[in-house]
C-alpha positions in Angstrom: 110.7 191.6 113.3 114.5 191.4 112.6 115.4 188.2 111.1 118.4 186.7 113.7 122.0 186.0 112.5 123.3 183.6 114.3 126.6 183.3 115.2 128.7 179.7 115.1 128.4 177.5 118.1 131.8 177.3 120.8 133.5 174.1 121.0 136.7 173.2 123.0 139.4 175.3 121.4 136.8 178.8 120.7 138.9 181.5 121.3 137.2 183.8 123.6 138.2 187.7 124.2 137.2 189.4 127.3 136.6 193.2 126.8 135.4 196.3 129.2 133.5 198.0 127.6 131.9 199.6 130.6 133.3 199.6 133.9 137.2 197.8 135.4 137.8 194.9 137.4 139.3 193.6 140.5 142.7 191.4 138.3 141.8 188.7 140.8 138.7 188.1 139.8 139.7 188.4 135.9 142.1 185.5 136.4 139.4 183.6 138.7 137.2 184.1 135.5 139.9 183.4 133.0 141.0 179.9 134.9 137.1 178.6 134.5 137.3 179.7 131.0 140.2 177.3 130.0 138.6 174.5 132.4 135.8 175.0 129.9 137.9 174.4 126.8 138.3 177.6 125.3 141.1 180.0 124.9 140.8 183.6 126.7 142.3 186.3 125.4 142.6 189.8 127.5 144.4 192.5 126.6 147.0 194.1 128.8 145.5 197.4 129.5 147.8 200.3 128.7 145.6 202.9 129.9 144.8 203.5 133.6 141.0 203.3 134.6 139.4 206.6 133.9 136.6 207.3 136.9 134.1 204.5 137.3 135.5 203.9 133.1 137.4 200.7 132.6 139.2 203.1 130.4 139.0 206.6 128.4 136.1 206.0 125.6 138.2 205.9 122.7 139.9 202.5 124.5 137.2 201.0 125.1 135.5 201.4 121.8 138.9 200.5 120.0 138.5 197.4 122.2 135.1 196.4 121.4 135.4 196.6 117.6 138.6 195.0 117.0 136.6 192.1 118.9 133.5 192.0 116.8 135.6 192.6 114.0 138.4 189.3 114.4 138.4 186.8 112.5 140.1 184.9 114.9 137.6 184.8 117.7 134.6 182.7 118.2 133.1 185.1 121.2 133.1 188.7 122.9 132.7 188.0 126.7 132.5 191.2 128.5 134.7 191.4 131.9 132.1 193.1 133.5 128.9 195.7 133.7 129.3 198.6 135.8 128.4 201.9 133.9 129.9 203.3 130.3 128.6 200.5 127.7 126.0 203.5 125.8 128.5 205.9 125.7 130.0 203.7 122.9 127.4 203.2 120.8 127.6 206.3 118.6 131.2 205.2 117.3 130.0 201.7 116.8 127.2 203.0 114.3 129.5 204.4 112.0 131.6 201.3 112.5 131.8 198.5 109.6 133.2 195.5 109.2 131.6 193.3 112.4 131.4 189.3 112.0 128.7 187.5 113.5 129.8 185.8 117.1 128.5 185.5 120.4 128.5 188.6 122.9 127.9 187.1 126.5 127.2 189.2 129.2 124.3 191.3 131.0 123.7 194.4 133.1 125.4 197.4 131.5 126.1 195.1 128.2 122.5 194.8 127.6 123.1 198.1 125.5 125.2 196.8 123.2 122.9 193.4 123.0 120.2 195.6 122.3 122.1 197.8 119.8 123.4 194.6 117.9 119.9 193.1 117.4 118.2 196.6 116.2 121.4 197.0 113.8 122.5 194.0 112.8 120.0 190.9 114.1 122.5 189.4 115.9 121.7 186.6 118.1 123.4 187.2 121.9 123.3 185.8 125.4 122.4 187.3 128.6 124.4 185.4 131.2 127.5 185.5 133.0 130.4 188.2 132.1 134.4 187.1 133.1 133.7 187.7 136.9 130.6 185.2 137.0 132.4 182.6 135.4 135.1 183.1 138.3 132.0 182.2 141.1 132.5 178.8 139.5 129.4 176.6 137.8 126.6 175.5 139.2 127.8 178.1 142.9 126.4 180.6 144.5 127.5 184.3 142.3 128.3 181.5 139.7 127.1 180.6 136.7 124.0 177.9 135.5 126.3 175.5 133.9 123.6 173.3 131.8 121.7 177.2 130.4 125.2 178.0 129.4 126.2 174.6 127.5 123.2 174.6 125.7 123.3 178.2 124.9 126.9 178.3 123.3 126.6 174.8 121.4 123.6 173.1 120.6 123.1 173.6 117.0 119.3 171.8 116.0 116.3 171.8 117.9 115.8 173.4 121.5 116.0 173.1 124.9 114.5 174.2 128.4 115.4 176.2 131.1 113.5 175.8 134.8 113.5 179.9 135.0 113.0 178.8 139.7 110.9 181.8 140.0 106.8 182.3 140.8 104.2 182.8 138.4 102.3 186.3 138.7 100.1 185.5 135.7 99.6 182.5 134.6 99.6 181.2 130.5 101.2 180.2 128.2 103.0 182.5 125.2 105.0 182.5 122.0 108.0 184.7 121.0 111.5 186.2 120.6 113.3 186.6 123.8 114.4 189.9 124.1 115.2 192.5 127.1 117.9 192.7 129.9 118.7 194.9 132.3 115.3 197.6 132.9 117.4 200.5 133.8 119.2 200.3 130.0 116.0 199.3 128.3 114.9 202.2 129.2 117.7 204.3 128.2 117.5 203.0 124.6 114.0 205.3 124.5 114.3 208.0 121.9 117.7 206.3 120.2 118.1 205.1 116.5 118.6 202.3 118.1 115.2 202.2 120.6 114.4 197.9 121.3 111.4 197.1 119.2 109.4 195.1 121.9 106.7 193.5 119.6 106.0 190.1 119.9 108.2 189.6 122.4 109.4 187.4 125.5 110.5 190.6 127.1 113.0 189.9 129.9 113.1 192.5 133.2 115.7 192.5 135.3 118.0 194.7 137.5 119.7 195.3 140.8 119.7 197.8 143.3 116.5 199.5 142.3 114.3 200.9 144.9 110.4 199.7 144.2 109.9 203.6 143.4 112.2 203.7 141.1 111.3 200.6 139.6 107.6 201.7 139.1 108.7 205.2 137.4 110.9 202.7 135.0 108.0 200.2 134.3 105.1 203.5 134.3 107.7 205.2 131.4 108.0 202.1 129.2 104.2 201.4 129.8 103.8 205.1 128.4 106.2 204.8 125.6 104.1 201.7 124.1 106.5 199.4 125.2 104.1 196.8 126.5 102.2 196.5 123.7 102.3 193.7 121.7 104.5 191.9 124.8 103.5 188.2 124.7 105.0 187.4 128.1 107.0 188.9 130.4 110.1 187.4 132.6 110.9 189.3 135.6 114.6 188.7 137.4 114.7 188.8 141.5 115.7 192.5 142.0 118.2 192.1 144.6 119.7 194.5 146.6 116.3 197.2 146.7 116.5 198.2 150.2 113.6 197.8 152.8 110.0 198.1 152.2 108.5 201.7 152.1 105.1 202.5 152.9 104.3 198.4 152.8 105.5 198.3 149.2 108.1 195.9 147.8 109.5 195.2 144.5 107.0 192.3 143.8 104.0 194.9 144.6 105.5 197.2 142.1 105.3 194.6 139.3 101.8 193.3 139.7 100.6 197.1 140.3 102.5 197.9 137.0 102.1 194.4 134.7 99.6 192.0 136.0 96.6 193.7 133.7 98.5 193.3 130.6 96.9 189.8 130.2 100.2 187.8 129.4 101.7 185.1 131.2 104.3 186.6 134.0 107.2 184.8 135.9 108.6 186.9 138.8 112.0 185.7 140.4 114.1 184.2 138.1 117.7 183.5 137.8 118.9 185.8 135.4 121.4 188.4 135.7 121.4 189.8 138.8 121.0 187.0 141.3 123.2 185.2 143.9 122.1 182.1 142.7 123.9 180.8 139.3 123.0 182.5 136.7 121.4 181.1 133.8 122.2 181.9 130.1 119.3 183.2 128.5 119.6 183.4 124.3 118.2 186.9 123.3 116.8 187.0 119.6 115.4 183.5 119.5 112.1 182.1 119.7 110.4 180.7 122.7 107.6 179.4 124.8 106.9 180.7 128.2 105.1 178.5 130.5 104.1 180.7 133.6 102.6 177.9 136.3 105.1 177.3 139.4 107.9 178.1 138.8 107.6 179.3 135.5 109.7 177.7 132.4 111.4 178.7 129.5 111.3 175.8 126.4 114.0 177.5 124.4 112.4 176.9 120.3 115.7 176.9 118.1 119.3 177.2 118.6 121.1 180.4 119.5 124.2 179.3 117.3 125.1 178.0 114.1 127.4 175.0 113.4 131.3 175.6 113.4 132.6 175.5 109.6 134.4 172.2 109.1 137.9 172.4 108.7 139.5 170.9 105.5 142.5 169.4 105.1 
């Protein structure tokens, strides 16, 4: 297992650069997002797009590569916060492994960015957070399509010890486990199969989530990573709410799928959370770090050691 590099904590003042690496979005919603930003304390900065959106693209590849490395590359920023997910984040990923030159910060975001979170922690051990991109943050704090405020303060600046997160979903298995949170998005895990760049699952906290996903398709994508070994090793498994999967078919739902597919594993399981894809707010979850999973209720999460490291101090 990859030992993490952590990146320094955010304090009032961080700049913060908002990038598409995958697909556009609504300028409304951008400025929504980049208003809650600056209520927060920190500086956004977004580019003024030259290039017109290409297809479901936020822009041509090489744009949105450019984009994305001169961000992980600045000295000047304290955080990468994508704008949103969409589709497109994987097509980058060949030019950023030829790419040098990256210093350690946070990359916040989920969905279509859980490629490049994955990519950074099997390259690099970098420490990231799944939780809201530029257009959660506009759905305010603590609202509805918002964001988890207390997940995401903790996440970006406590710098010793841990903390825990109420995960307000319902245990499938119950137990208790040990180990490094990693995961995202199902439908890009399982596109990382067969990369240089494949997520090493062992010993895991292995996080599930995704939106849209009809239980069919959901059981082909859990059946493929059971077959690819994916499972093995798992400690304990946190499954998000799967919005948005259409009706029941045949008397099977989404929740069906997952105990048909996970509950013989023998790990603790927490169905339902509040990650990613959810109209509740969101919670920031810190992937790379140790944890404890306490599936019983509503399942929690007691968050081990920090995600960041403490800012430099500034000499006069």
């Amino acid at each position: 297992m990859l030992r993490p590099v952590k990146p320094r904590a955010l304090a009032p003042g961080s700049i913060v650069m908002l990038v598409s690496p995958a697909s556009s979005a609504e300028a409304r919603k951008i400025a929504r997002g980049m208003a809650e930003l600056r209520r927060l304390g920190w500086i956004p900065l977004h580019a003024t797009r030259k290039e017109r959106p290409d297809g479901y693209f936020a822009a041509p590849v090489r744009g949105r590569t450019a984009e994305l490395i001169a961000g992980l590359r600045s000295a000047r920023t304290d955080a990468v916060i994508a704008v949103r997910g969409g589709y497109g984040s994987a097509e980058i990923l060949d030019t950023l492994s030829r790419a040098r030159g990256f210093r350690p910060k946070l990359l916040i975001g989920y969905s279509d960015i859980t490629s490049l979170q994955i990519f950074l922690w099997q390259r690099h051990g970098w420490v990231s957070l799944y939780g809201p991109m530029t257009t959660a943050f506009g759905g305010g704090a603590n609202k509805r399509f918002g964001y988890h405020a207390p997940s995401l303060k903790n996440a970006v600046s406590i710098t010793r010890g841990g903390w825990q997160i109420a995960l307000s979903g319902r245990t499938l298995a119950r137990g208790t486990a040990t180990g490094r949170i990693l995961g995202g998005c199902v439908t890009l895990i399982e596109t990382t199969l067969g990369t240089p760049w494949e997520l090493d699952t062992r010993g895991a906290i292995l996080l599930l989530e995704d939106v849209g996903v009809r239980p069919y398709q959901l059981d082909r994508m859990l059946l493929h990573l059971r077959q690819a070994g994916k499972f093995k090793g798992v400690r304990g498994i946190v499954l998000g709410e799967f919005p948005d999967a259409g009706p029941v078919r045949d008397g099977i739902a989404i929740l069906d799928v997952c105990r048909r597919r996970l509950s013989d594993l023998g790990v603790p399981i927490v169905f339902g959370a509040s990650i990613g894809h959810t109209p509740r707010p969101m919670l920031t979850i810190p992937l790379g770090v140790r944890a404890r999973l306490d599936a019983s209720g509503d399942g929690n999460l007691n968050i081990l050691e920090p995600a960041v490291a403490p800012r430099e101090r500034k000499t006069r």
